[in-house]
C-alpha positions in Angstrom: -102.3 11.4 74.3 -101.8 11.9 70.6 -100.7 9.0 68.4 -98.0 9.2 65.6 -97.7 8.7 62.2 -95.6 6.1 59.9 -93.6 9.2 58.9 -93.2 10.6 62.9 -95.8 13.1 62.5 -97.7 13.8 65.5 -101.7 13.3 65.1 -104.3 14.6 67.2 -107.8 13.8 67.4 -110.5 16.1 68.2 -112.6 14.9 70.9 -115.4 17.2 71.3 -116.4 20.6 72.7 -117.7 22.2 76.1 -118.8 25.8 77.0 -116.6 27.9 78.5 -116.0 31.4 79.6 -115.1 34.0 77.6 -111.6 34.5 79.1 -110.5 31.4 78.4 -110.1 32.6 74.7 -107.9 35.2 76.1 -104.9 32.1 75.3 -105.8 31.8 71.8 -102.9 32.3 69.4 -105.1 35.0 67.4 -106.6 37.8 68.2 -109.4 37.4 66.3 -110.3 34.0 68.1 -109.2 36.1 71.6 -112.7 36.6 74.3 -110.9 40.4 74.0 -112.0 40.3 70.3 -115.1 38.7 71.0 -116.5 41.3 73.9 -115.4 43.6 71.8 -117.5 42.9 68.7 -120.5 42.6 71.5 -120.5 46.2 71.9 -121.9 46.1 68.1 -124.5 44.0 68.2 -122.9 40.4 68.1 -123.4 37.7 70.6 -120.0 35.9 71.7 -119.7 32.3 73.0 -116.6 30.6 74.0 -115.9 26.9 73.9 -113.4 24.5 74.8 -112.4 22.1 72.1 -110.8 19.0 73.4 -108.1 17.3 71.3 -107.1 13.8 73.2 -104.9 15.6 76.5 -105.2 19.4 75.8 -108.4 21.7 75.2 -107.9 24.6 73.2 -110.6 27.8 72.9 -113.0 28.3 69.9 -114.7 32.1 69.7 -118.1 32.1 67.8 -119.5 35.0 67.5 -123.0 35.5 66.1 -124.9 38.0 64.7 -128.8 38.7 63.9 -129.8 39.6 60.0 -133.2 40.0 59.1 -136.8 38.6 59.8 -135.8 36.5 63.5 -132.9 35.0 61.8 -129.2 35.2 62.4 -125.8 33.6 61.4 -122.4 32.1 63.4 -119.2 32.5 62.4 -116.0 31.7 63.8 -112.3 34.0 63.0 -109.5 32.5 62.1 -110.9 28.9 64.0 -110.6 26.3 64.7 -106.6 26.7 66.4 -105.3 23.0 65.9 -103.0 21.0 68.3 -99.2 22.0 68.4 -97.5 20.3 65.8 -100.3 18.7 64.3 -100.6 19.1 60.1 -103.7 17.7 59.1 -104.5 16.2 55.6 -107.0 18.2 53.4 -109.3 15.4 54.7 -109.1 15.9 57.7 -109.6 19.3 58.0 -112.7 19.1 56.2 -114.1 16.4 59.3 -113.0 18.7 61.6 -114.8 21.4 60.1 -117.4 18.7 59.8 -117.6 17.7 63.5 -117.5 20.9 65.0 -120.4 22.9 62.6 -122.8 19.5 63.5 -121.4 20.1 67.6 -122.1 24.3 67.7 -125.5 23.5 65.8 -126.9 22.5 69.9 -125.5 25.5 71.4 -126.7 27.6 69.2 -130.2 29.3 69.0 -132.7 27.6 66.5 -132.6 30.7 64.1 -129.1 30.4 63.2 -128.8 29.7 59.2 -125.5 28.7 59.1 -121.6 28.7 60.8 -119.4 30.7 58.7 -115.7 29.2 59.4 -112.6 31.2 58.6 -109.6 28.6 59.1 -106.5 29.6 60.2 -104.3 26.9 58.2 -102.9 28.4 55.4 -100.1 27.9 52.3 -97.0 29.9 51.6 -95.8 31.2 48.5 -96.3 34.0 46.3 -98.4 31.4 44.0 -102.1 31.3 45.5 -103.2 27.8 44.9 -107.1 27.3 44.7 -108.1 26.1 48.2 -109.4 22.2 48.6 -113.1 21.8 48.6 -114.6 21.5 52.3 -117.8 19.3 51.3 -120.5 19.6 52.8 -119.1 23.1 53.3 -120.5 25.8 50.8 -117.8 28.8 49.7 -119.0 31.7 51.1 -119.6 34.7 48.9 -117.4 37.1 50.4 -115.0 36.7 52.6 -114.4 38.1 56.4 -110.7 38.3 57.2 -108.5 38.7 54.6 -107.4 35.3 53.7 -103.8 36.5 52.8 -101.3 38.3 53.3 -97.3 39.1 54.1 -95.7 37.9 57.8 -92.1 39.5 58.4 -90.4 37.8 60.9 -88.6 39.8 63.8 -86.1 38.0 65.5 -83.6 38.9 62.8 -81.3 42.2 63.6 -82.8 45.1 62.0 -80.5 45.0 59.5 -81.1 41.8 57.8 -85.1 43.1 58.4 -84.0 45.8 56.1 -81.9 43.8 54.0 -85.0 41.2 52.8 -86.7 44.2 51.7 -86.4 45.6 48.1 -83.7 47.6 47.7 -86.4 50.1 46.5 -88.1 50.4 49.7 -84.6 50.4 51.8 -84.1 53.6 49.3 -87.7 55.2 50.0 -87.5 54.3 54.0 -84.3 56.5 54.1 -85.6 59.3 51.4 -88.7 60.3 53.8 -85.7 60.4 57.0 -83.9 63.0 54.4 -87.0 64.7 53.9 -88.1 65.7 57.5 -91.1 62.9 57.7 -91.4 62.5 61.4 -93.1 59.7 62.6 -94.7 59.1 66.1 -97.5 56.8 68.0 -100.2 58.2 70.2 -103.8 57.0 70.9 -107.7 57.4 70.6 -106.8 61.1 71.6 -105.8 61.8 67.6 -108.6 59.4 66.1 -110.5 62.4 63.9 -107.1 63.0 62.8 -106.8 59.7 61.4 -110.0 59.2 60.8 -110.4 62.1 57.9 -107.3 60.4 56.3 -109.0 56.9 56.3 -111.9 58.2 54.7 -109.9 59.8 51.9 -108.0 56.7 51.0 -111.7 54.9 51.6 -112.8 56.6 49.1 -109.8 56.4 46.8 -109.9 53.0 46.8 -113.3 52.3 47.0 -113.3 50.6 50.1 -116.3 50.0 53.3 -115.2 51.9 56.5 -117.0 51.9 60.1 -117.8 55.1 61.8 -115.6 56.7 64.0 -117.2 55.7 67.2 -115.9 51.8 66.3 -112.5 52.8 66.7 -113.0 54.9 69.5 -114.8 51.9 70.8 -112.0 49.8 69.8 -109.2 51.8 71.8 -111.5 52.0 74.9 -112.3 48.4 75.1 -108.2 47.4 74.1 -107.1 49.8 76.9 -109.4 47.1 79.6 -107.3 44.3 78.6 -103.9 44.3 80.2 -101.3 42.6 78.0 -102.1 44.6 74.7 -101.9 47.5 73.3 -103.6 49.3 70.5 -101.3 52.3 68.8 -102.4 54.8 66.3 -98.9 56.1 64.0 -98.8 59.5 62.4 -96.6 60.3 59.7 -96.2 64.0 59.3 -94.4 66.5 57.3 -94.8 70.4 58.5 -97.4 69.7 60.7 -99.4 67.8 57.9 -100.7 64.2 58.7 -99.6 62.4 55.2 -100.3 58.4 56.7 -102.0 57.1 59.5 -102.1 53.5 60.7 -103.2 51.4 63.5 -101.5 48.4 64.6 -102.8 46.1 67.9 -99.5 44.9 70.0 -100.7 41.5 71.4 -98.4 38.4 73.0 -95.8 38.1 70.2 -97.6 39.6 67.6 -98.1 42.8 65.7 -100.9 43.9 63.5 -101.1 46.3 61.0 -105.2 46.3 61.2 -106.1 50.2 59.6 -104.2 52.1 57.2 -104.4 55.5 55.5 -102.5 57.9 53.2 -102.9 61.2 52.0 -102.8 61.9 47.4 -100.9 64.9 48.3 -96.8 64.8 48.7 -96.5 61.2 47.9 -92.6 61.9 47.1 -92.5 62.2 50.6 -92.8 58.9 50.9 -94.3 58.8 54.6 -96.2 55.4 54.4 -93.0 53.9 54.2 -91.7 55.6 57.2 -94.7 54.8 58.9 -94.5 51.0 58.6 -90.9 50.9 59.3 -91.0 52.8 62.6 -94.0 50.2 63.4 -91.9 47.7 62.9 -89.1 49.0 64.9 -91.6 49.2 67.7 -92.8 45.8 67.7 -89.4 44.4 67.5 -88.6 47.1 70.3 -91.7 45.1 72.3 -90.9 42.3 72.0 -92.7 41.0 69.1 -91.4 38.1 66.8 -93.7 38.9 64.0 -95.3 41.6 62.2 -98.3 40.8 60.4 -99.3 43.5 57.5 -103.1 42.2 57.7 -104.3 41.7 53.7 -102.9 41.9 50.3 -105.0 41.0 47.1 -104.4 36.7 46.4 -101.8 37.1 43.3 -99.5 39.7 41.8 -102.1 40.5 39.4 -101.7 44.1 37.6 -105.7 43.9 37.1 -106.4 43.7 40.5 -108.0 46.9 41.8 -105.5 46.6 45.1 -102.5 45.8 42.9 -100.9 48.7 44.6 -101.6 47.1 48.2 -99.8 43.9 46.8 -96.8 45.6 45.5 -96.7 48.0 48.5 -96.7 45.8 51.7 -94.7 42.6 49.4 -92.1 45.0 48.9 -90.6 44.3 52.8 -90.1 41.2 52.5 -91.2 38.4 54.6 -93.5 35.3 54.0 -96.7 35.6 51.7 -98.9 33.4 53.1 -103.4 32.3 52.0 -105.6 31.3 54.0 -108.6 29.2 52.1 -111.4 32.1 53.1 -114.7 31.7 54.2 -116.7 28.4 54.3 -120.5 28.1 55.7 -121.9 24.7 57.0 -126.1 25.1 56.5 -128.2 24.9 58.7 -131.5 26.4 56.9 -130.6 26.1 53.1 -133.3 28.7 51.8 -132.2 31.4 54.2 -128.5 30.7 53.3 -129.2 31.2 49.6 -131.3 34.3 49.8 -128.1 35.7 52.1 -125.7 34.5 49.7 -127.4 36.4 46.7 -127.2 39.4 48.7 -123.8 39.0 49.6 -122.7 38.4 46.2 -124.4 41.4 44.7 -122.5 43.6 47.3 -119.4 42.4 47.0 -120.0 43.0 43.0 -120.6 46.6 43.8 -117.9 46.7 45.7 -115.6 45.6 43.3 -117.0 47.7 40.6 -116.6 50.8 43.0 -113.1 50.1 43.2 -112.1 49.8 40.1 -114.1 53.2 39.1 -112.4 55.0 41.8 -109.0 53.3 40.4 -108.9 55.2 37.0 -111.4 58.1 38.5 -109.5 59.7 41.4 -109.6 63.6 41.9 -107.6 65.9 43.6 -110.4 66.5 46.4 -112.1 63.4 47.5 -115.9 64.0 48.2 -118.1 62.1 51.0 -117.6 58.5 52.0 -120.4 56.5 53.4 -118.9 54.1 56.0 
């Protein structure tokens, strides 16, 4: 049983780990650390292991997925993991052993080519200040990260009034303007991907951004629709038979996720992406959902920021701003890690410096993306 603290708080201790099946990840909080999330990402080449992790009376799942790169070697890494104890805060310090413990416990399950275990922890800090995340020695920052480590939760339980009413009185205005204007919004399914697909690879290449082909989001509804419990809906905002914003958002336990979004340049007075994400939220609330997670903003409120739009966009409803530390790698085979790290780092550069060409470079008729 766990012990307690002088000040009451409860403390846990991890105990070690144990294969498991998949399923059993199917009770993680996240959907990322889910075995749905992990068979999933198997139909593209990863491998997926699940584990039970054993904290004094209760084991919780760990996903790790894993993924070849180059030349017989490949890397782990583990979304949004590991999910702590109920009730249990850990001390900087203690997350790093944790982290610590259970890099140097995978390392035997894993295959003898695996460079390193990327972590992407799920603890996080709220505020609209981003505070520089603690140092997870011996645990290297990665280059890039995975997930997005932040982001805006709006919490659902309130009426939808006072959901409305913790927006800015801005977007309250713009939610009702695109209702005057005849923006009809409505959910379907994989049936209508191309449809949102040719609007994603607009904005992708508006905002500079790295998309997947179509057939992962097919791929994505077909394996969601296996996996009774959640649900994966695709919203179209449309004005005289025009799509103007497309998103996808994943229904799963209490949670929504806003995971894909896109928006036509053309008739932004319309002011459809607004509609969109309120009747999403409507929805989820209508579900049964008590939150409604809008899946990655840039860290700060920083007018530089090639996203700043993104910020100031999804902020704008309200709810609680909340980071995530990012990525951290645990070594395994220091040489490989380094060469991988380079190469990440020089991508993620050219990423950046796509974005913020396409920022102050954006014509009326976008040309080819490359996923």
């Amino acid at each position: 049983m766990p012990g307690a603290s002088a000040s009451g708080q409860v403390r846990w201790k991890y105990r070690g780990i144990s294969p498991a099946g998949l399923a059993f990840c199917d009770g993680a909080a996240s959907f990322l650390q889910s075995g749905f999330w992990g068979s999933f990402k198997a139909r593209f080449g990863w491998n997926a292991r699940s584990f039970r992790v054993n904290w004094d009376s209760i084991d919780l799942p760990l996903l790790v997925i894993r993924r070849p790169l180059a030349f017989g070697i490949s890397f782990a890494y583990v979304p949004w993991g590991p999910e702590l104890p109920p009730d249990f805060s850990p001390t900087d310090g203690e997350k790093t052993e944790i982290l610590r413990e259970l890099a140097l416990a995978l390392k035997m399950f894993l295959p003898e080519n695996t460079a390193f275990i990327r972590f992407d922890p799920p603890w996080y800090t709220e505020g609209a200040e981003n505070p520089a995340p603690p140092v997870y020695s011996p645990f290297s920052r990665s280059a890039a990260d995975v997930q997005p480590p932040d982001t805006v939760l709006l919490d659902l339980r309130p009426p939808e009034e006072d959901i409305l009413k913790q927006m800015k009185s801005k977007w309250r205005y713009n939610i009702k303007l695109a209702e005057k204007r005849g923006v009809q919004v409505r959910y379907t399914g994989a049936q209508e991907l191309e449809t949102f697909y040719a609007l994603f690879r607009e904005t992708a290449w508006r905002d500079g951004l790295s998309i997947h082909n179509i057939d992962y989001y097919e791929g994505f509804f077909a394996h969601c629709a296996e996996y009774p419990g959640q649900e994966l809906r695709l919203y179209l905002a449309e004005y005289n038979g025009k799509t103007l914003a497309a998103g996808i958002v994943l229904f799963r336990n209490s949670i929504a996720t806003y995971l894909y979004g896109a928006s036509s340049g053309q008739d932004r007075n319309l002011m459809a992406s607004y509609a969109l994400q309120w009747k999403a939220v409507e929805d989820a609330k209508a579900a049964g959902c008590t939150q409604y997670d809008l899946f990655g903003i840039p860290p700060s409120a920083d007018p530089g920021h090639p996203m700043a739009g993104l910020y100031l966009f999804k902020t704008g409803f309200g709810g609680r701003i909340i980071h995530r530390p990012g990525s951290w790698d645990f070594t395994y085979k220091p040489l490989v890690r380094r060469i991988f790290t380079a190469a990440e780092s020089l991508r993620k550069e050219f990423r950046t410096m796509k974005k913020k060409k396409r920022r102050y470079f954006r014509p009326s008729c976008p040309r080819r993306t490359s996923p």
